[in-house]
N, C-alpha and C positions, 0 to 999 in steps of 0.2 A: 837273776836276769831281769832288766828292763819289761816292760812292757813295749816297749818300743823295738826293743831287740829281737824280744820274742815273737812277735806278727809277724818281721822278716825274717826268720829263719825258713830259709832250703825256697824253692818254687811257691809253695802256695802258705797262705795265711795261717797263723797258728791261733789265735786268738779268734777265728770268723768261724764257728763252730754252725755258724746258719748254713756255709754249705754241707755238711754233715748232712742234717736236720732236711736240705733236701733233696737228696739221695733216700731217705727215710720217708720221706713225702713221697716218692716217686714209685718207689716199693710197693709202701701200704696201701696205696692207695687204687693198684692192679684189682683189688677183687671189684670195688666200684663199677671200673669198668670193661668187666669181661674178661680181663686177663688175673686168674686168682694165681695167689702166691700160695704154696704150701706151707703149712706150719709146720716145722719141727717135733721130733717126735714130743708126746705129753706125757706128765702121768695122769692119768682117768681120775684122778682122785684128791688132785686137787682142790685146795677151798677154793670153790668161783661161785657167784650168789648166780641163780636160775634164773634166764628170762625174764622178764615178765610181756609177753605179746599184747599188742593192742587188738583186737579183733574185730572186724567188724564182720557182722551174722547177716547174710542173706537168708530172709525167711520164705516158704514156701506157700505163706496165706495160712485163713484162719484152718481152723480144722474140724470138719464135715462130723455133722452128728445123725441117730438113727432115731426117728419119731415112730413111738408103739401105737397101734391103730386100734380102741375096741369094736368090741364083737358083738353081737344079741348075747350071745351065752359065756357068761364070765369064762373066766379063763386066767391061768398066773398069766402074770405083763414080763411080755418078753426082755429082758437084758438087751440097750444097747451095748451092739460092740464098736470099743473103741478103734478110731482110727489110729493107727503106731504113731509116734510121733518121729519126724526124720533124724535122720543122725546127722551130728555136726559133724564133718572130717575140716580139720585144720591145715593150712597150706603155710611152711613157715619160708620165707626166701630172705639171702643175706643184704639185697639193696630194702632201702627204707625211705629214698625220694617217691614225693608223692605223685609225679607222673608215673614211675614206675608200680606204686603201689595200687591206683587208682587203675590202672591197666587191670590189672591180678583181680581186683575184685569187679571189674564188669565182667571177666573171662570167668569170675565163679556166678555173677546171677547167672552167664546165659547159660553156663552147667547148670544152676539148679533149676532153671526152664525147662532144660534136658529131662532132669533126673530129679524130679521135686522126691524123693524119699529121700534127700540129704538137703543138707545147709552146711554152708561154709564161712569160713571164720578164716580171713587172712592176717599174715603179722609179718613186719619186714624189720629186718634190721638186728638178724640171725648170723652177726657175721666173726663171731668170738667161737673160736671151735672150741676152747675148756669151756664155754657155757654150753655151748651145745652136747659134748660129751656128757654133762653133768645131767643134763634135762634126759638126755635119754636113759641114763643109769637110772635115773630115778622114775624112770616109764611117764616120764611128760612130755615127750618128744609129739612131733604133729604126727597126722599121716599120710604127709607128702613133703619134705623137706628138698628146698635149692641150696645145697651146701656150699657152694664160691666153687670148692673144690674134692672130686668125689674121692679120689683114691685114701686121703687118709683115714675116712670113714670106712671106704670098701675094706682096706688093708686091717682092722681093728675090728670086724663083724658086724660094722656098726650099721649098715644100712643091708638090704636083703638083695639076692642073686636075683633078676626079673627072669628068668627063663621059663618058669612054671606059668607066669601070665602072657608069653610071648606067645605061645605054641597055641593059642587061640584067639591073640591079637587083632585090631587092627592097625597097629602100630610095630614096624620092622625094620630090622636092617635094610630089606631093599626099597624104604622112603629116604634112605641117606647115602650120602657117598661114604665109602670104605673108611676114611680118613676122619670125616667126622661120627660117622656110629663109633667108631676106636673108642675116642673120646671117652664113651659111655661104661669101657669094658676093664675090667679088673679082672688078671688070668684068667682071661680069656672068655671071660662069663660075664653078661651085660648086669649090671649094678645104678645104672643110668641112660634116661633117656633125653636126649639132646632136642631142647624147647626153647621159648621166650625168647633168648639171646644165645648165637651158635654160627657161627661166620669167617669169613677171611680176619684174619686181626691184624695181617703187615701191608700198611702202606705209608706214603711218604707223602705228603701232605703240604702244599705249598700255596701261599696265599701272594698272588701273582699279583695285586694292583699294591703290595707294598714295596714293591720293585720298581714300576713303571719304567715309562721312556723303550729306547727300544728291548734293552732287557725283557721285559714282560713279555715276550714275546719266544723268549727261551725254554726249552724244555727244561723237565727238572733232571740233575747231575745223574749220571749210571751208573758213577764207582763211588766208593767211601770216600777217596783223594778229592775225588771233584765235591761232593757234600761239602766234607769240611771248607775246602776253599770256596765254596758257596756259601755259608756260613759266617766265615771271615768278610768277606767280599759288603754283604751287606747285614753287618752287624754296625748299628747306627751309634753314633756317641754322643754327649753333649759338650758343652766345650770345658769342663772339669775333666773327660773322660770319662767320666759313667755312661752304661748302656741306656741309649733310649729304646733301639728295636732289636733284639737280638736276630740273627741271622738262621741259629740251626743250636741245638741243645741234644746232644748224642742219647741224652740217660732222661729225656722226657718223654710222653706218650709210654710206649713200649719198650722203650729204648733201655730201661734199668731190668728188664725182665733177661734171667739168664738163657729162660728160650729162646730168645729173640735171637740172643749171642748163637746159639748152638745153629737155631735155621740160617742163619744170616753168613756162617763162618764152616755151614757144613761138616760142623767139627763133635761129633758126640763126647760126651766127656763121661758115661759110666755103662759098661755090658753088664745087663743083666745076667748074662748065662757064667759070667765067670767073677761077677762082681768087681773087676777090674775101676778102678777108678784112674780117668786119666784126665785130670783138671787141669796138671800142670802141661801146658801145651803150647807150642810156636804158635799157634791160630790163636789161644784167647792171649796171648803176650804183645800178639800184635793189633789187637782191638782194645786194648785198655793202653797199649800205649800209644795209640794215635788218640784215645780221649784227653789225653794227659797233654800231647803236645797242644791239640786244639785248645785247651783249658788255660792252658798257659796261655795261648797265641790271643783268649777271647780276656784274660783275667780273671781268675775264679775272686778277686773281692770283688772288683765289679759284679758281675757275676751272682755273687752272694748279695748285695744290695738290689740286684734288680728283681731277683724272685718278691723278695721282700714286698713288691708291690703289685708282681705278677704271676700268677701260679701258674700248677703245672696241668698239662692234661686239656681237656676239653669241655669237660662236663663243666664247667660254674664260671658264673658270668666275668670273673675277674682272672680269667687264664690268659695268660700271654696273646695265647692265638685269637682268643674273643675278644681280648683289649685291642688286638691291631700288634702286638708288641714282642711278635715273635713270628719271621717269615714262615720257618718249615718246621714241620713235627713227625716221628713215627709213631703212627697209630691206627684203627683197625677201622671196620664199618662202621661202628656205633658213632662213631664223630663225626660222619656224614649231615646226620640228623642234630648233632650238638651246634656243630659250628650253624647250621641252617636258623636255627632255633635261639644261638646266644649271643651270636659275632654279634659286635656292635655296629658296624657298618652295614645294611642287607646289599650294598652296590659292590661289596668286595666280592672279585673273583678266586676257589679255590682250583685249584689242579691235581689231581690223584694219581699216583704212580708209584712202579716197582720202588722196594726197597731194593738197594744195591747189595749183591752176593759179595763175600771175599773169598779168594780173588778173583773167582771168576764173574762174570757178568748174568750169566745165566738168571730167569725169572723164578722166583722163589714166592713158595706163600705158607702158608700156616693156618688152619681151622681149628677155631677151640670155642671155648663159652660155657656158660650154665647147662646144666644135666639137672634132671627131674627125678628123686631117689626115694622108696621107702625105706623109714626105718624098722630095725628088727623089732622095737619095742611096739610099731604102731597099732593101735587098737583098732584099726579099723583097714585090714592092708588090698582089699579088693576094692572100697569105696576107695581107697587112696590111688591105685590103679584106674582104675573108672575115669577119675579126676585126672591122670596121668593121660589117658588116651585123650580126652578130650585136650588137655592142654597141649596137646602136643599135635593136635589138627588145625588145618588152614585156616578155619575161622580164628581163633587164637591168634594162630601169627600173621594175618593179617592184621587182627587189633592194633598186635605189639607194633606192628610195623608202622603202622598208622601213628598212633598213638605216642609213642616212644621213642621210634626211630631206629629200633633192634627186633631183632626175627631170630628165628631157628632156619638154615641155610637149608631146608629141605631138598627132595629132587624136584615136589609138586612146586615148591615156590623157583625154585632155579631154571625151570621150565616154564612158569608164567610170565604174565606181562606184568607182577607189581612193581619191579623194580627201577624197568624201563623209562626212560628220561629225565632220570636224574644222575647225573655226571659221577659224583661221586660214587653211589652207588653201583652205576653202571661197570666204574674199572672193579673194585671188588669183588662182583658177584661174577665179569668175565674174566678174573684173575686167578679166578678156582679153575676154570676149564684150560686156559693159556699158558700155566704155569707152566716150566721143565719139571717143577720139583716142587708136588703136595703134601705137605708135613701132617701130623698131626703134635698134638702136649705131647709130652714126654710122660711117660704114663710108669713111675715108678715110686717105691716108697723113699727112694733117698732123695728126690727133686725138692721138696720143703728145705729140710737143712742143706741141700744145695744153694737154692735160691738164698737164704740164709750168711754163706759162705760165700757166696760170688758179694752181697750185699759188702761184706766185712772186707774183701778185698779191696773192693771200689773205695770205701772210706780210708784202711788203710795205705792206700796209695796214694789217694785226693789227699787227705789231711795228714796224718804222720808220717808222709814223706817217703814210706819201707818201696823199699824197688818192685817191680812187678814181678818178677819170676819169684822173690821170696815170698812173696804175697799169696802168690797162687800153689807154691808149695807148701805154707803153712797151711791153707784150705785145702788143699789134696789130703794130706797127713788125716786131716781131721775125719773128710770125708770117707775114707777108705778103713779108717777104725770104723764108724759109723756104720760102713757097710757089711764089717765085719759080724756087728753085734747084733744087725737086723737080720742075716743071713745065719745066724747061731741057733 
């Protein structure tokens, strides 16, 4: 077969393996910002080379000595006693940008201000779970670990139940709403506590002054139909046909995350109580095939040449939505603070609103984020607690908020004035209280090779052309062995 034959074979391009590549982008790139992806299960014992953390030590000052005084009448010379020296406790988190890390380490000086009997040693960029599995077999794990995502660690022993530190806390369920403490809990036992980054993660995101005229002046679309046709509408070309602004990208932001599918589509796809696995479904058949048709309708080679010079997401200077080069996106509070801080233009105006539910209309939201975990291994699990309570207090998430642009959605913060007058902000933190319907993650051990298998679907349907219903029956099959072996 040609090479020429081959690109056009079926709907979409054979030979442009870059949209592949970003579908893969889209993926991986969830724990960055707040929405982590599961990994599959592993085995523990894998070669994976250890860490190595960069750390930097906050010291607590010199240390304090005893001067012996003589007497008239000799006498043995007293023995000074030394003063202990602090203990380091290590704080490892899986972001590694330096606003986010630079954060983590003013929140450990003004702990060790707090608590000068320790020093801390921060390291970012923990976000390889066989390195991390590895470091903890080998008792080099910190003691305080932000693992992207707790369950796989909770599910494998790997991090410790907080209950025993709760029950004289000042850190509790009743600082969080129901939905977000979940977050935290493995059968039904807290294993994590919800800090730094912790928030509504679905909204819809549109940047009004690339519209203009009286357009600009329109709400953003209520249903999926109207999205896409909003999408299409103002997806810009040049006069070859290529994309200059795309209009709407279904599988950017949050959009490739299979919770998103699950809140968005009201559709659960596994009971836990009977392991049921129900992937293959009319609700996800009819969300990947309206991706399919809009793909078609936008050109996935276009499409694929235009990522090429604009990426996905919000976080880095050269994303679509920062370049000007992509109207609307699905994405969470943290890009409140991204777009403010990256967009190229500061005169663009953005607008925040409901993701659209299928089929009904109803308001929907989702609270997820980083959880604060010790591990089993850690050598120091009270100073890591300590550490815990403290990060996990307003001073803290004020910094992050400040500093960052991301919080722990507390009650004390949900009931203060930080949030207040900023637009973006403002619809997220009241989209928690307005919602019909507050979600939390999906909080199971099959959701990693799920997300996994919703991935493999997406690819093969975009690229080897396989239909969607067999698509998603060949990921059912999988999953439901899957669910079989973990349930054994």
């Amino acid at each position: 077969m040609s090479a020429q034959s081959e690109r056009t074979v079926g709907p979409f391009p054979r030979t442009r393996r870059r949209f592949l590549l970003v579908l893969a982008a889209a993926t991986g790139s969830l724990i960055a910002s707040g929405c982590s992806v599961r990994p599959a299960p592993i085995n523990p014992s894998s070669p994976t080379s250890v860490p190595s953390p960069a750390p930097t030590t906050v010291s607590s000052g010199p240390t304090p000595y005893t001067r012996s005084i003589p007497t008239e009448t000799p006498r043995p010379e007293a023995k000074a006693t030394a003063t202990p020296l602090p203990r380091t406790l290590s704080w490892w988190t899986t972001r590694s940008d330096s606003l986010w890390v630079d954060a983590l380490k003013q929140s450990g000086a003004a702990f060790v201000a707090q608590q000068p009997r320790y020093t801390v040693e921060v390291s970012g960029g923990h976000a390889d779970f066989g390195k991390l599995v590895e470091s903890f077999a080998a008792e080099q794990g910190p003691d305080v670990v932000e693992p992207g995502d707790m369950i796989p660690f909770a599910a494998r022993g790997l991090i410790r139940p907080l209950d025993q530190f709760l029950k004289s806390s000042t850190v509790g369920p009743a600082d969080y709403l129901t939905q977000i403490w979940s977050n935290g809990l493995w059968n039904g036992v807290s294993h994590g506590i919800p800090a730094l980054d912790h928030g509504a993660e679905l909204g819809l995101i549109w940047n009004r002054s690339l519209v203009g005229g009286a357009d600009s002046s329109h709400g953003l679309p209520s249903t999926w139909d109207d999205l896409y046709s909003f999408g299409t509408k103002y997806t810009r070309r040049a006069t070859d046909g290529s994309i200059d602004v795309l209009g709407f990208d279904p599988l950017d932001g949050v959009g490739s995350d299979l919770d998103t599918v699950r809140v968005v589509t009201g559709q659960e796809w596994f009971d836990p109580k009977t392991h049921l696995v129900t992937f293959d479904n009319p609700a996800y058949e009819t969300f990947i095939g309206k991706i399919v048709a809009y793909y078609q309708a936008i050109g996935t080679d276009h499409l694929a040449t235009f990522r090429q010079g604009a990426s996905l997401l919000t976080s880095a200077a050269d994303s679509a939505m920062n370049l000007g080069k992509e109207v609307a996106i699905l994405s969470g509070y943290w890009s409140v603070g991204e777009l403010t801080r990256l967009a190229h233009d500061k005169s663009w105006q953005f607008e925040y609103g409901w993701v659209p539910a299928m089929p009904s209309t109803a308001k929907i939201q989702r609270v997820g984020g980083r959880v604060l975990s010790i591990p089993s291994v850690a050598k120091n699990p009270d100073g890591g607690w300590a550490s815990i309570e403290y990060l996990a207090g307003e001073s803290t998430n004020q910094l992050f908020f400040n500093h960052v642009g991301t919080c722990a959605m507390t009650n004390a913060f949900l009931e203060s004035d930080y949030w207040k007058g900023q637009p973006g902000i403002e619809f997220f933190v009241q989209s928690i209280s307005q919602s019909a319907r507050l979600e939390s993650r999906s909080n199971n051990t099959l959701a990693g090779f799920a997300q996994t298998k919703w991935f493999q679907t997406l690819t093969d349907v975009l690229n080897q052309n396989q239909a969607v219903p067999d698509a998603l029956k060949a990921a059912q099959t999988a999953l439901q062995i899957e669910a079989g072996r973990l349930n054994a």
